[in-house]
PDBQT receptor file of N, H, CA, C and O in Angstrom, charges set to zero:
ATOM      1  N   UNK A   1      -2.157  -9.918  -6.322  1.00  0.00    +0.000 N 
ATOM      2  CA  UNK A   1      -2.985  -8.822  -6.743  1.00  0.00    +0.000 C 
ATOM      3  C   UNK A   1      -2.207  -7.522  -6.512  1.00  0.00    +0.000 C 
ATOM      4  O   UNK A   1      -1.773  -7.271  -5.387  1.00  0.00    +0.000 OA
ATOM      5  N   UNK A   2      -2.059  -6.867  -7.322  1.00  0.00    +0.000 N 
ATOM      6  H   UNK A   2      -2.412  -7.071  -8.235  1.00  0.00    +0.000 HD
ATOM      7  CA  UNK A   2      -1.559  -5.631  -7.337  1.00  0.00    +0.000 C 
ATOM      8  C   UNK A   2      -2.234  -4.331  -6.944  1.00  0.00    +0.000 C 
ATOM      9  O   UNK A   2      -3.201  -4.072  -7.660  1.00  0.00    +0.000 OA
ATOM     10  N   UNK A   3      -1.984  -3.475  -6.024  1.00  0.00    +0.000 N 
ATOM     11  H   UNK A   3      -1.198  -3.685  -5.442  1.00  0.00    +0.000 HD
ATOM     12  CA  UNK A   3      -2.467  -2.374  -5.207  1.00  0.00    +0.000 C 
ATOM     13  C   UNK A   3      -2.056  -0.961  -5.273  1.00  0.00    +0.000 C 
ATOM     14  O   UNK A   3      -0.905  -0.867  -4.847  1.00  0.00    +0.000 OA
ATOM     15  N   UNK A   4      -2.406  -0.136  -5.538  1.00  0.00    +0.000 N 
ATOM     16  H   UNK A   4      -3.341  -0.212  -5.884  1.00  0.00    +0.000 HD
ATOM     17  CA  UNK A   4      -2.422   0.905  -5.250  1.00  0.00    +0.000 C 
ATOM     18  C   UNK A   4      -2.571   2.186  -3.769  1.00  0.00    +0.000 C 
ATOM     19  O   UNK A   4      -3.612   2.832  -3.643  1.00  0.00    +0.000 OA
ATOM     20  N   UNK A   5      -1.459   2.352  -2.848  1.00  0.00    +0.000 N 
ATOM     21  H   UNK A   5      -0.614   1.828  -2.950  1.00  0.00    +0.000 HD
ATOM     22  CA  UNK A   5      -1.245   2.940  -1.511  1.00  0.00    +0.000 C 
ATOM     23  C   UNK A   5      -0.964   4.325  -1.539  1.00  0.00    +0.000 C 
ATOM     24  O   UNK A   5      -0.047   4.433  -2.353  1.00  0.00    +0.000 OA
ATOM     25  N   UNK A   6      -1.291   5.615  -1.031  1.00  0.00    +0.000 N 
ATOM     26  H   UNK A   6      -2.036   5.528  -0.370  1.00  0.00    +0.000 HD
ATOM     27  CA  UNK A   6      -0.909   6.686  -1.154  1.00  0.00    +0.000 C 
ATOM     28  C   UNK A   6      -0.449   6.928   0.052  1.00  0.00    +0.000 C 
ATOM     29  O   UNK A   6      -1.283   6.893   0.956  1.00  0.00    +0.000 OA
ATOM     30  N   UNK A   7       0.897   7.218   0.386  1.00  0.00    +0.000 N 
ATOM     31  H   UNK A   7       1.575   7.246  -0.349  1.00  0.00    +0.000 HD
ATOM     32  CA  UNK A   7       1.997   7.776   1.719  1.00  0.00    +0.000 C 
ATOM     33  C   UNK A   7       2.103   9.445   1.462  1.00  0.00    +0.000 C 
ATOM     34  O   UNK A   7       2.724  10.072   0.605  1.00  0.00    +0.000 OA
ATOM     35  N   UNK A   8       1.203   9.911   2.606  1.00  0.00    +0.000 N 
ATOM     36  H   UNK A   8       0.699   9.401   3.302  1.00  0.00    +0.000 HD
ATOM     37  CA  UNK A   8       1.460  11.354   2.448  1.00  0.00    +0.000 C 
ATOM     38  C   UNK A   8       0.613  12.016   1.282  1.00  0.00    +0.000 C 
ATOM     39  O   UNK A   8      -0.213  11.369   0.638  1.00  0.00    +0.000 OA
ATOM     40  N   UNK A   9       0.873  13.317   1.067  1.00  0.00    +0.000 N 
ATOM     41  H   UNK A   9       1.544  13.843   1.590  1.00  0.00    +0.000 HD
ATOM     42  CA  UNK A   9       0.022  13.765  -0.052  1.00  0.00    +0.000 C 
ATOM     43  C   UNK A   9       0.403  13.966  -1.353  1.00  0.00    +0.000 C 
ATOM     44  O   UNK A   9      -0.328  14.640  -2.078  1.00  0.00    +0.000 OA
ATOM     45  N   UNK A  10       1.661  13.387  -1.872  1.00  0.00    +0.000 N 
ATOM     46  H   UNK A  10       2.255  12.839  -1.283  1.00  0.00    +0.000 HD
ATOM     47  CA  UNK A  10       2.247  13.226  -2.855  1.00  0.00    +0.000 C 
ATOM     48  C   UNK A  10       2.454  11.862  -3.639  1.00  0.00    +0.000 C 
ATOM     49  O   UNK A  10       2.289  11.511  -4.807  1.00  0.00    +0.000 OA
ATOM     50  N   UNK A  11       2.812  11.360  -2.681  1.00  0.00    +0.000 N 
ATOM     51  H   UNK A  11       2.946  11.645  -1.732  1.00  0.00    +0.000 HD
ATOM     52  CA  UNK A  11       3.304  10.182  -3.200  1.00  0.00    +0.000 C 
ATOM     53  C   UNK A  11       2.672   8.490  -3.175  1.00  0.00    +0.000 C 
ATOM     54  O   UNK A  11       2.670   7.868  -2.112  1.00  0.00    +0.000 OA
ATOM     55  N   UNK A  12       2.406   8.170  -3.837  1.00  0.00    +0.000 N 
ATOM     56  H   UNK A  12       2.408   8.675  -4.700  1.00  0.00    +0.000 HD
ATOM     57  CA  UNK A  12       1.585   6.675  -4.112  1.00  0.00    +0.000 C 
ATOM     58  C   UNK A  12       2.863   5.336  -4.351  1.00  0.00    +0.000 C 
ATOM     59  O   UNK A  12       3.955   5.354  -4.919  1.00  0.00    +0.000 OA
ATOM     60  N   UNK A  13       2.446   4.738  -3.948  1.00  0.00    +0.000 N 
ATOM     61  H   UNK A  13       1.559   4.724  -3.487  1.00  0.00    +0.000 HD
ATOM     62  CA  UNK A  13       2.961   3.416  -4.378  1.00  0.00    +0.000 C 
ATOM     63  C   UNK A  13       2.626   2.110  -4.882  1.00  0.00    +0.000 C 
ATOM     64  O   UNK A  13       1.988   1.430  -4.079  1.00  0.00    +0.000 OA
ATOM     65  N   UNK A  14       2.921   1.488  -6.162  1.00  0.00    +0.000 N 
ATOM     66  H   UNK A  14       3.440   2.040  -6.814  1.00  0.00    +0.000 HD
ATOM     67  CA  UNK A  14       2.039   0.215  -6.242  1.00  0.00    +0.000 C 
ATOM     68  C   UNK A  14       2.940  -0.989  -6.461  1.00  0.00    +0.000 C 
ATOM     69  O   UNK A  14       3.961  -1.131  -7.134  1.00  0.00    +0.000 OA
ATOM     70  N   UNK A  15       2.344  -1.693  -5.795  1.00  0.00    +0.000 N 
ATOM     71  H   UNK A  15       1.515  -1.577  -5.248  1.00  0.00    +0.000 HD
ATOM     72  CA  UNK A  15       2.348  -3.317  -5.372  1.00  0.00    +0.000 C 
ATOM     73  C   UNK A  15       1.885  -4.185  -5.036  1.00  0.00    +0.000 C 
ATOM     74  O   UNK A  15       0.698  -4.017  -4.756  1.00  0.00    +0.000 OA
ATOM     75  N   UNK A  16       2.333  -5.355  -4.875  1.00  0.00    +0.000 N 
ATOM     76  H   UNK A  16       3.297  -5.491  -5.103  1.00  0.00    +0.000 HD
ATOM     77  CA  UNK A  16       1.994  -6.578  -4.532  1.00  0.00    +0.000 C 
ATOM     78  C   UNK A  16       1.438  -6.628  -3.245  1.00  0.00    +0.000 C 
ATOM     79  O   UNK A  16       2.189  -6.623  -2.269  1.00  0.00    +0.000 OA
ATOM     80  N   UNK A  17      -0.164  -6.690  -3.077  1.00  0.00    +0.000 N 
ATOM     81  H   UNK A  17      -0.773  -6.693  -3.870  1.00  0.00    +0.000 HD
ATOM     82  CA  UNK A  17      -1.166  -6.361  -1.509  1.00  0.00    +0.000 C 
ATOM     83  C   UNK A  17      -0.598  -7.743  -0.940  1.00  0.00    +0.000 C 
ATOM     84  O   UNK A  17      -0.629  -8.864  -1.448  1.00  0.00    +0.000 OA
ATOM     85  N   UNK A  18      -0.006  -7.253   0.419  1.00  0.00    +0.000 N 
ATOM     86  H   UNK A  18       0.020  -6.343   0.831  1.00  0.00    +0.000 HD
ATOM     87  CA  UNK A  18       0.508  -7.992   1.279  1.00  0.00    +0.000 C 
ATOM     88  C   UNK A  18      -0.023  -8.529   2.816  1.00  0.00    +0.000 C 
ATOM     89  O   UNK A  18       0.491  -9.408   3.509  1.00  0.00    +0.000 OA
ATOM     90  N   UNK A  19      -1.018  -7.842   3.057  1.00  0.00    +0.000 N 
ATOM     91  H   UNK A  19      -1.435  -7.128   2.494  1.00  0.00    +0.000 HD
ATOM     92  CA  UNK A  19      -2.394  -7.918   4.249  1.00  0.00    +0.000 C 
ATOM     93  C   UNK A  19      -2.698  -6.718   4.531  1.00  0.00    +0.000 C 
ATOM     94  O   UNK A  19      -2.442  -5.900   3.648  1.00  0.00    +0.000 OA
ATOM     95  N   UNK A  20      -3.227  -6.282   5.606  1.00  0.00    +0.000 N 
ATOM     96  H   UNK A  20      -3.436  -6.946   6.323  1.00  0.00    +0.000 HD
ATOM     97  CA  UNK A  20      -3.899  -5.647   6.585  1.00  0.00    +0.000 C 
ATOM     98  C   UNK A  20      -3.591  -4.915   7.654  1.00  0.00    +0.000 C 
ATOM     99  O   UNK A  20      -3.462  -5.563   8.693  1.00  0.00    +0.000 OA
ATOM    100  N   UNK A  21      -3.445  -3.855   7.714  1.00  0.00    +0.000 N 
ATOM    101  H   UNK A  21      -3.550  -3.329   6.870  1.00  0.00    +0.000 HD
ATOM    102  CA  UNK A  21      -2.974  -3.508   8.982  1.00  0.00    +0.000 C 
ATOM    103  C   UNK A  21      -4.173  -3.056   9.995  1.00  0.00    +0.000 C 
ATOM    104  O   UNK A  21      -5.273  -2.586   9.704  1.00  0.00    +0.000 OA
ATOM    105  N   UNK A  22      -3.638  -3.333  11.217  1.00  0.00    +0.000 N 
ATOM    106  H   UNK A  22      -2.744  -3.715  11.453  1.00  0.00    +0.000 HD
ATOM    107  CA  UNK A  22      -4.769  -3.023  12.229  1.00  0.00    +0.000 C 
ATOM    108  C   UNK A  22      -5.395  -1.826  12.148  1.00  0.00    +0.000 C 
ATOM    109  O   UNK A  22      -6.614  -1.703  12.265  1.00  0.00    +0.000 OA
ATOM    110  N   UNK A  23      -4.518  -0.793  11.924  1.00  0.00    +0.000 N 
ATOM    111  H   UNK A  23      -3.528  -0.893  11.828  1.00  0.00    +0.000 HD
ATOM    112  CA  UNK A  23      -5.273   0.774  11.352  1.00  0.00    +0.000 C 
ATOM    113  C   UNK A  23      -6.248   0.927  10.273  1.00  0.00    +0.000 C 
ATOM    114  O   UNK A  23      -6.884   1.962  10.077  1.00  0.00    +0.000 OA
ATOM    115  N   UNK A  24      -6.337  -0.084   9.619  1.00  0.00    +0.000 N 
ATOM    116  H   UNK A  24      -5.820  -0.925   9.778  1.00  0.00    +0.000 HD
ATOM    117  CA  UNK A  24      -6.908   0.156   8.385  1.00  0.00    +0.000 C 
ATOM    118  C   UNK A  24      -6.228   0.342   6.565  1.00  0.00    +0.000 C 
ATOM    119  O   UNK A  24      -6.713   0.382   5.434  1.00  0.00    +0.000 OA
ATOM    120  N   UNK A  25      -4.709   0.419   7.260  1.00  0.00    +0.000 N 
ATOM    121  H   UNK A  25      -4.315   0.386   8.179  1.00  0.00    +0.000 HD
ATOM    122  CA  UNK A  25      -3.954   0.916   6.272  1.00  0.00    +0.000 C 
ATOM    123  C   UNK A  25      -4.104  -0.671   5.421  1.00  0.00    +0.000 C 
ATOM    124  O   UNK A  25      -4.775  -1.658   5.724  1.00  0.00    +0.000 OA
ATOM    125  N   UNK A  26      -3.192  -0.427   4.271  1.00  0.00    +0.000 N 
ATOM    126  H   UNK A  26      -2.647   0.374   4.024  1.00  0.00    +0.000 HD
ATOM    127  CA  UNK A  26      -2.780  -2.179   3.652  1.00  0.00    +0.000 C 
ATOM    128  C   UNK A  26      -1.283  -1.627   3.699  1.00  0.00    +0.000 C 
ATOM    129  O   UNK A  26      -0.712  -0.547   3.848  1.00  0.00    +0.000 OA
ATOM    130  N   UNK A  27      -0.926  -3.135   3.463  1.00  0.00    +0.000 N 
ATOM    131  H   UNK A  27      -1.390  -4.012   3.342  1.00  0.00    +0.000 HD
ATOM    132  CA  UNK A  27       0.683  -3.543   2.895  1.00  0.00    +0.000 C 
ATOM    133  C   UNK A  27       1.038  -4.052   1.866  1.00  0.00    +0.000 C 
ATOM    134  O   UNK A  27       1.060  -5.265   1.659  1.00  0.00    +0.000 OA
ATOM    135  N   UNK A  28       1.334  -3.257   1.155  1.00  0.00    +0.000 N 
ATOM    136  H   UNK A  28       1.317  -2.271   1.323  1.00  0.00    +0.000 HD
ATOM    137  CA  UNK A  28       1.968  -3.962  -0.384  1.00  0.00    +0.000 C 
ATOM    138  C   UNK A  28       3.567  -4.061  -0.247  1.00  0.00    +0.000 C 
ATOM    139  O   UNK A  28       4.182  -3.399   0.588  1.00  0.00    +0.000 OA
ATOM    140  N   UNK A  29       4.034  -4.736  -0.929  1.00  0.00    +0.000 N 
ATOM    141  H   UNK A  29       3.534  -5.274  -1.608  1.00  0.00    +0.000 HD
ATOM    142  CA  UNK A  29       5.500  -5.103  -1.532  1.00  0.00    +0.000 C 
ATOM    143  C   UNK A  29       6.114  -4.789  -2.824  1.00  0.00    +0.000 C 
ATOM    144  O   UNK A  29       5.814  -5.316  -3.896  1.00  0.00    +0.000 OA
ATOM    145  N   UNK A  30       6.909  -3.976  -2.650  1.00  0.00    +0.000 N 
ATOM    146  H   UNK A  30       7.152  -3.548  -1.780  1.00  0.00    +0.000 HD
ATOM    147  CA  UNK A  30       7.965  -3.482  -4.259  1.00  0.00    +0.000 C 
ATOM    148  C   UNK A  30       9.372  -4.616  -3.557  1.00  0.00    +0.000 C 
ATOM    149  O   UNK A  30      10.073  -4.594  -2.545  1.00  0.00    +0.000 OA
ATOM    150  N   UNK A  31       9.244  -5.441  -4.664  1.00  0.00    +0.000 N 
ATOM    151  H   UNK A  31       8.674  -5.459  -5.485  1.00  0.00    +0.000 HD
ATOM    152  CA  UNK A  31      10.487  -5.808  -3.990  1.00  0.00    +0.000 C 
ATOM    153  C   UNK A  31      10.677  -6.436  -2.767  1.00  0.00    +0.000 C 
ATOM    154  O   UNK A  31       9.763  -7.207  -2.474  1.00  0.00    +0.000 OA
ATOM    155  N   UNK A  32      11.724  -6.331  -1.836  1.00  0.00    +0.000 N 
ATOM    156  H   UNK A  32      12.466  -5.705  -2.075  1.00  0.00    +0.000 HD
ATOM    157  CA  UNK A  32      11.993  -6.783  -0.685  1.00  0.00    +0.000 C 
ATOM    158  C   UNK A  32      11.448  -5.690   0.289  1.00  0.00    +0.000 C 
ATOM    159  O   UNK A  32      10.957  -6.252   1.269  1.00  0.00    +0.000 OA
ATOM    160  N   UNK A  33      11.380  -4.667   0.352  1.00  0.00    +0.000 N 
ATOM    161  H   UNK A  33      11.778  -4.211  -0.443  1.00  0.00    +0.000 HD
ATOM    162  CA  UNK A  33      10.236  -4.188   0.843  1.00  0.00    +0.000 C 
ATOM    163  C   UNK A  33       8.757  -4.033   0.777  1.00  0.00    +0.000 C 
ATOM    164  O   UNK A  33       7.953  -4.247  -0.130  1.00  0.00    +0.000 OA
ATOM    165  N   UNK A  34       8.598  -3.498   2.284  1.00  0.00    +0.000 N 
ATOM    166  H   UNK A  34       9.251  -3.324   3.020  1.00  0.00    +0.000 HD
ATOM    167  CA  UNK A  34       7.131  -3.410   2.233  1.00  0.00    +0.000 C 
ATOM    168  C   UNK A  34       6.847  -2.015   2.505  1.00  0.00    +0.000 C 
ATOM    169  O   UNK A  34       7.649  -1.259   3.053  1.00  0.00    +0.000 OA
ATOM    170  N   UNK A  35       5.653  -1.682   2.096  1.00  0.00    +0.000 N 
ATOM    171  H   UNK A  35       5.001  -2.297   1.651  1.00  0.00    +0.000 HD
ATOM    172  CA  UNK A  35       5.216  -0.004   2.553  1.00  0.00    +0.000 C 
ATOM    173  C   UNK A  35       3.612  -0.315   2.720  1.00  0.00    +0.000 C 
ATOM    174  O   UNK A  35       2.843  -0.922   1.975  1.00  0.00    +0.000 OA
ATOM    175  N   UNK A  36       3.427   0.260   3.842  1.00  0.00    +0.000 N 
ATOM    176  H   UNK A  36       4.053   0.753   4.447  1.00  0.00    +0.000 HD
ATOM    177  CA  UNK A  36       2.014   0.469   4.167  1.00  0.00    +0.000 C 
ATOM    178  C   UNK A  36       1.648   2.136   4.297  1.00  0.00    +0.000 C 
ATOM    179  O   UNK A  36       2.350   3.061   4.705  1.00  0.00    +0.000 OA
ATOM    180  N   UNK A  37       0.142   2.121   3.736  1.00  0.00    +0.000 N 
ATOM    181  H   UNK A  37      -0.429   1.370   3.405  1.00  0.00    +0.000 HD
ATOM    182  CA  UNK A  37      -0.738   3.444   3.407  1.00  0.00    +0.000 C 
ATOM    183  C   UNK A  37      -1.905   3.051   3.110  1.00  0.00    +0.000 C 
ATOM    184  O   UNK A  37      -2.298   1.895   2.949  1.00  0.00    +0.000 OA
ATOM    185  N   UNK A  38      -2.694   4.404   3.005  1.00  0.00    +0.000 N 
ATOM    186  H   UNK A  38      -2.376   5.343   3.135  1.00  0.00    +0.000 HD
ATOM    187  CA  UNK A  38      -4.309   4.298   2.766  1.00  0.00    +0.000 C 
ATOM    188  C   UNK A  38      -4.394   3.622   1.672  1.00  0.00    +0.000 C 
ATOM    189  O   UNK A  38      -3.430   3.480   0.920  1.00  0.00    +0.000 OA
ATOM    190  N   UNK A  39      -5.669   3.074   1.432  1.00  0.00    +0.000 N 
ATOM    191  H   UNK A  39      -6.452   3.188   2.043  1.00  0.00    +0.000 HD
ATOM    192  CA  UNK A  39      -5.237   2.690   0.031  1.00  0.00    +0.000 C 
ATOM    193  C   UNK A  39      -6.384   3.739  -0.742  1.00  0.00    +0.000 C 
ATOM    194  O   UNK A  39      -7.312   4.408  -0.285  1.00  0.00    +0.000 OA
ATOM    195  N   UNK A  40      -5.818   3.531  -2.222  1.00  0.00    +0.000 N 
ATOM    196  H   UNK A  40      -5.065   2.988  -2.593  1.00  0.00    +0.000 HD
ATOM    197  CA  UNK A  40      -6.595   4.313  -3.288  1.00  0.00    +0.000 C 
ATOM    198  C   UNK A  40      -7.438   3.900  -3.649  1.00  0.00    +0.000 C 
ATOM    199  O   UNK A  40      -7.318   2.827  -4.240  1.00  0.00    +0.000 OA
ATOM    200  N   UNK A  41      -9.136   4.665  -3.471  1.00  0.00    +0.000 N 
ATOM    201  H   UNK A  41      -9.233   5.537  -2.991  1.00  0.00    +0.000 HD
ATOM    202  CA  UNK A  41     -10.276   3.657  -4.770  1.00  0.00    +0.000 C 
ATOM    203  C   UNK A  41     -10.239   3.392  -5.833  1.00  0.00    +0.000 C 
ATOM    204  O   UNK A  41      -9.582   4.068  -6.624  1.00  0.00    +0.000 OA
ATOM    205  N   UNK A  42     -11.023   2.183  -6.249  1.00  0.00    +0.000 N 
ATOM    206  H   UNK A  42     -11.556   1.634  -5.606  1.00  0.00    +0.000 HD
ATOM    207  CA  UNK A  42     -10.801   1.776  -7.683  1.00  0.00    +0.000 C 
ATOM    208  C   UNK A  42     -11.422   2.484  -8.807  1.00  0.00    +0.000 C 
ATOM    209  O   UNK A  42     -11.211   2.114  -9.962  1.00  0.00    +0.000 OA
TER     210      UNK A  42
């Protein structure tokens, strides 16, 4: 499933939802990385 994360107040990222973080944030995947952020409503 593909996700939508916003890092900071500019910049978003979307990817492949990868779990949960204890904060609340998620983890998606571009690639071999991962980036976690708030996520965006649908």
């Amino acid at each position: 499933m593909i996700r939508t994360i916003s890092i900071g107040s500019y910049i978003s990222i979307q990817g492949f939802f990868e779990g949960l973080a204890a904060n609340g944030n998620i983890l998606v995947r571009v690639g071999s990385r991962t980036y976690e952020g708030k996520p965006i409503g649908r």
